[in-house]
PDB file of N, CA, C and O in Angstrom:
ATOM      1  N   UNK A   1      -7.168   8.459  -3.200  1.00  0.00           N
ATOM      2  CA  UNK A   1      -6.014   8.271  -2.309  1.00  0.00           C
ATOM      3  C   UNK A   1      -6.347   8.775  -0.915  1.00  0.00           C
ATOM      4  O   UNK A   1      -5.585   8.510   0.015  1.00  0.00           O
ATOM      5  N   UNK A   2      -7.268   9.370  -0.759  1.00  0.00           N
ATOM      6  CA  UNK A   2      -7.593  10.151   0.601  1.00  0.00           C
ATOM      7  C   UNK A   2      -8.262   9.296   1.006  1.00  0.00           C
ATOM      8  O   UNK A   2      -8.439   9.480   2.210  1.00  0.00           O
ATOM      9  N   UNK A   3      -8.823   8.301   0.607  1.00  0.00           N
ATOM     10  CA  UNK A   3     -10.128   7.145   1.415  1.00  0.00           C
ATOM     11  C   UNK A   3      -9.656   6.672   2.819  1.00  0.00           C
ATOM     12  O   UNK A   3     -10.437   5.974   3.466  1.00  0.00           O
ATOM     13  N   UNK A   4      -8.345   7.017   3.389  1.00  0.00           N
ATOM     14  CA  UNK A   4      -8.140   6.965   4.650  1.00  0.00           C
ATOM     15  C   UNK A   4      -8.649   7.855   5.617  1.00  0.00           C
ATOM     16  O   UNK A   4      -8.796   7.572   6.806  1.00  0.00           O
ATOM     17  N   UNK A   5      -8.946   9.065   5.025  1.00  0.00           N
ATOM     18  CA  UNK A   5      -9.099  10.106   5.906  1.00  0.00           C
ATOM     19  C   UNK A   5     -10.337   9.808   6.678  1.00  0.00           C
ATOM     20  O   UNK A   5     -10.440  10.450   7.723  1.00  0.00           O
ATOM     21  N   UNK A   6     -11.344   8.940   6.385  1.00  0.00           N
ATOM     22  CA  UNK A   6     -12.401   8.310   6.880  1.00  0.00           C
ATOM     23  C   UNK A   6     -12.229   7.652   8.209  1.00  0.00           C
ATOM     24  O   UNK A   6     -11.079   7.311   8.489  1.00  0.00           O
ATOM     25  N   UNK A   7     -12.996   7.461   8.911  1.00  0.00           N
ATOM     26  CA  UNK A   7     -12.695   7.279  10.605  1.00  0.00           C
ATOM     27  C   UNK A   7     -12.864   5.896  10.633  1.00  0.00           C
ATOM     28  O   UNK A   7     -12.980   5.396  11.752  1.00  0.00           O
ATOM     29  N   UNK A   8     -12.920   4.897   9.310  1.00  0.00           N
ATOM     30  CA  UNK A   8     -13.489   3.557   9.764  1.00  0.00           C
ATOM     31  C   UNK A   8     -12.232   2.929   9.559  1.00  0.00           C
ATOM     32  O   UNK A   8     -11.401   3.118   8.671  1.00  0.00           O
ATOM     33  N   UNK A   9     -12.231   2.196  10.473  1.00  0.00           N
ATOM     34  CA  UNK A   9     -10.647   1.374  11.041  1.00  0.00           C
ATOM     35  C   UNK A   9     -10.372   0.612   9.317  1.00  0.00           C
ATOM     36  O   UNK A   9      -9.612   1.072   8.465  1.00  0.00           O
ATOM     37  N   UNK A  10     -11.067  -0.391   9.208  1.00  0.00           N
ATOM     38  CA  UNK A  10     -11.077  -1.016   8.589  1.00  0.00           C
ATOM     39  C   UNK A  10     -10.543  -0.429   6.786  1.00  0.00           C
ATOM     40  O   UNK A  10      -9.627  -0.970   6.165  1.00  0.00           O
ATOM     41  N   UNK A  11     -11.206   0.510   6.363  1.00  0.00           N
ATOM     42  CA  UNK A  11     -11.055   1.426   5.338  1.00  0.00           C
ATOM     43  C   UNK A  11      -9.147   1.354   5.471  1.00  0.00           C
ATOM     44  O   UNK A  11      -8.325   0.974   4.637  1.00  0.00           O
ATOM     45  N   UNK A  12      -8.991   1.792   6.616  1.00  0.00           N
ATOM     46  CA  UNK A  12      -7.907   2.417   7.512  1.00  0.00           C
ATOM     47  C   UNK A  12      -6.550   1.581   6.872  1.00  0.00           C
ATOM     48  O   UNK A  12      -5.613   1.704   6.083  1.00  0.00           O
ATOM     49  N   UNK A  13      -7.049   0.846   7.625  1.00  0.00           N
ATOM     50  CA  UNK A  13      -6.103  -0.592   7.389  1.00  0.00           C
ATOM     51  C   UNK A  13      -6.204  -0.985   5.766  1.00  0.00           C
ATOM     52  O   UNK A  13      -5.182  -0.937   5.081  1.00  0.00           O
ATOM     53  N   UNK A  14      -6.960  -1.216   5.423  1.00  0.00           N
ATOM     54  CA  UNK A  14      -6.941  -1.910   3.738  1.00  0.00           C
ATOM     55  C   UNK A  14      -6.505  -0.388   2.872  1.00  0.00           C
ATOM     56  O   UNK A  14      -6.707  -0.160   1.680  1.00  0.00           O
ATOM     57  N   UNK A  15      -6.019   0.297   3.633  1.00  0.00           N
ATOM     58  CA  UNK A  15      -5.211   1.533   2.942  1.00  0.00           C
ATOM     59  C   UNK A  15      -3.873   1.151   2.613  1.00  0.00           C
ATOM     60  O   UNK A  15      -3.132   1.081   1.633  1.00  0.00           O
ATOM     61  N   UNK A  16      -3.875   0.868   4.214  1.00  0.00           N
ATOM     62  CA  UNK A  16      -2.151   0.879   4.620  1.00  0.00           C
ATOM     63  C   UNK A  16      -1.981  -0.406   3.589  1.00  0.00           C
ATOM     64  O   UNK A  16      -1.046  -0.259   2.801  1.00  0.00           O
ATOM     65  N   UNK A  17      -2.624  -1.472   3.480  1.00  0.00           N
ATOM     66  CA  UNK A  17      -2.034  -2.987   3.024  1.00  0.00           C
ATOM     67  C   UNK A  17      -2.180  -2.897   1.587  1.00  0.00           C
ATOM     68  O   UNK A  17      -1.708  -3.780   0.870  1.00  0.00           O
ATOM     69  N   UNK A  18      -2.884  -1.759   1.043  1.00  0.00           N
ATOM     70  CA  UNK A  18      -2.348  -1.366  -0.827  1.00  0.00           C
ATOM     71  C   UNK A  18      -1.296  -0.621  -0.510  1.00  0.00           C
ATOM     72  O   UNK A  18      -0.308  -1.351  -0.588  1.00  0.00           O
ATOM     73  N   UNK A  19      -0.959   0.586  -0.154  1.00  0.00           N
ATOM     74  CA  UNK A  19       0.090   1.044  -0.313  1.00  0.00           C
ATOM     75  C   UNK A  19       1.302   0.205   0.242  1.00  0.00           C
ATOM     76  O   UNK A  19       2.423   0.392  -0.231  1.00  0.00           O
ATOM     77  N   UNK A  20       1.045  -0.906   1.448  1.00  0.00           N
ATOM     78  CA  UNK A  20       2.392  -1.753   1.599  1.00  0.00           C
ATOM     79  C   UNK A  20       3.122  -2.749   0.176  1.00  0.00           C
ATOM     80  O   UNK A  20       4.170  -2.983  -0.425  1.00  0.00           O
ATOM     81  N   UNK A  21       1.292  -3.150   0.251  1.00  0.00           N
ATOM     82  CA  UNK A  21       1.619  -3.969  -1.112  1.00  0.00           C
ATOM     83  C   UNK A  21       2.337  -3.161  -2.310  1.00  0.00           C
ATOM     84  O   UNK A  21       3.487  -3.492  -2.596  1.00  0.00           O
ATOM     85  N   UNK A  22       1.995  -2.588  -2.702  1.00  0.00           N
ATOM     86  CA  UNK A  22       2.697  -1.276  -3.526  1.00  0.00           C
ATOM     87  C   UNK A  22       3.958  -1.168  -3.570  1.00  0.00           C
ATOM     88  O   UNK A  22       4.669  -1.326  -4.563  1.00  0.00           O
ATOM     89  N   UNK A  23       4.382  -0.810  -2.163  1.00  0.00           N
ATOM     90  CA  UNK A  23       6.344  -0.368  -2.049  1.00  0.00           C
ATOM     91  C   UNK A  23       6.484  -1.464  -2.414  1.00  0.00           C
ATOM     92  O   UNK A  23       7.355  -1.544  -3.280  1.00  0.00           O
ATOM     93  N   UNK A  24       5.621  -3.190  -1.933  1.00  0.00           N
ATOM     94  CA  UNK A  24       6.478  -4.704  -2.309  1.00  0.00           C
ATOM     95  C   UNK A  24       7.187  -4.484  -3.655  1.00  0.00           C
ATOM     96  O   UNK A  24       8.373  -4.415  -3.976  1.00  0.00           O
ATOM     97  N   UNK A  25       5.908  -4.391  -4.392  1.00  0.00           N
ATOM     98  CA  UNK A  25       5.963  -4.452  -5.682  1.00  0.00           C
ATOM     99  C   UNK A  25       7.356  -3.704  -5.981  1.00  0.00           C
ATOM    100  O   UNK A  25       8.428  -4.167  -6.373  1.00  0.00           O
ATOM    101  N   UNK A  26       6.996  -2.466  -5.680  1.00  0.00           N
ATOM    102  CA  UNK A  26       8.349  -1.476  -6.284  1.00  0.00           C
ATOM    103  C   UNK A  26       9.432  -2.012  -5.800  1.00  0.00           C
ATOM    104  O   UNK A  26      10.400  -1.939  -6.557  1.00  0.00           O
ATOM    105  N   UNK A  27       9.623  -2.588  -4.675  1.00  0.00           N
ATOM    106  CA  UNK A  27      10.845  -3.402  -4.464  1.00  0.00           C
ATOM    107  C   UNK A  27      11.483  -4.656  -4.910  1.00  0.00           C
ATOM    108  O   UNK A  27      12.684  -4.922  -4.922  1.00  0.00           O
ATOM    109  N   UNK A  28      10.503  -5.364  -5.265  1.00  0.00           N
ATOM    110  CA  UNK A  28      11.211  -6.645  -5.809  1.00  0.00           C
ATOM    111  C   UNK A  28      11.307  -6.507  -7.506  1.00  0.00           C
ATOM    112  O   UNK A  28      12.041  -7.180  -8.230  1.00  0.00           O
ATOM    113  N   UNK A  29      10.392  -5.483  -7.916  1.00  0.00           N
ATOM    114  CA  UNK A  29      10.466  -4.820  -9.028  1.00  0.00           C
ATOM    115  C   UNK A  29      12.187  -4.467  -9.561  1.00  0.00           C
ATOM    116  O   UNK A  29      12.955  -4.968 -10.382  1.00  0.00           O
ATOM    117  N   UNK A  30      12.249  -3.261  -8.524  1.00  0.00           N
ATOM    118  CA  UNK A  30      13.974  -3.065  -8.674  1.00  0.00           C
ATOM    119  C   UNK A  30      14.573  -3.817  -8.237  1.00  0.00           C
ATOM    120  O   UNK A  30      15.697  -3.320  -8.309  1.00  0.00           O
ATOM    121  N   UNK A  31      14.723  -5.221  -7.559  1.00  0.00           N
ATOM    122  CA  UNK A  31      15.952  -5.981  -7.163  1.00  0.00           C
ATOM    123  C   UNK A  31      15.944  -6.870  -8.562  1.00  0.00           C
ATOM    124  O   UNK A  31      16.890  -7.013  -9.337  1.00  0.00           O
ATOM    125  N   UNK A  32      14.347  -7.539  -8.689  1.00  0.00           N
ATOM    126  CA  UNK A  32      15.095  -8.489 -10.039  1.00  0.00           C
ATOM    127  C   UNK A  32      14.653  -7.852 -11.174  1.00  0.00           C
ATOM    128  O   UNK A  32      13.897  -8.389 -11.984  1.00  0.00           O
ATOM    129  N   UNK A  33      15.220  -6.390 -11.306  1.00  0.00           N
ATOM    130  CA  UNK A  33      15.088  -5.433 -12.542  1.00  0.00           C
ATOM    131  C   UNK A  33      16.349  -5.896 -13.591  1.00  0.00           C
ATOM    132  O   UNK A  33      16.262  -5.952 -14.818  1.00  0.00           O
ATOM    133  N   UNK A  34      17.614  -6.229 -12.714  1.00  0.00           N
ATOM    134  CA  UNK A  34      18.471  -6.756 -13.482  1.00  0.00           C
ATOM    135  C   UNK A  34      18.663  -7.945 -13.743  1.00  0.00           C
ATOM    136  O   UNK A  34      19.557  -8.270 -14.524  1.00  0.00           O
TER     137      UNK A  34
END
């Protein structure tokens, strides 16, 4: 989970876009949970 702490942009970014992807998930997860 720390592989951001690394200075390479790129690393950087394909951090942020799993963990965005991630909240997606958890979100459409709980809307069509019911």
């Amino acid at each position: 989970m720390a592989i951001w702490v690394s200075s390479s942009p790129i690393s950087f970014h394909l951090d942020l876009f799993l963990l965005f992807h991630q909240l997606l998930n958890n979100f459409f997860f709980l809307i069509f949970d019911c």
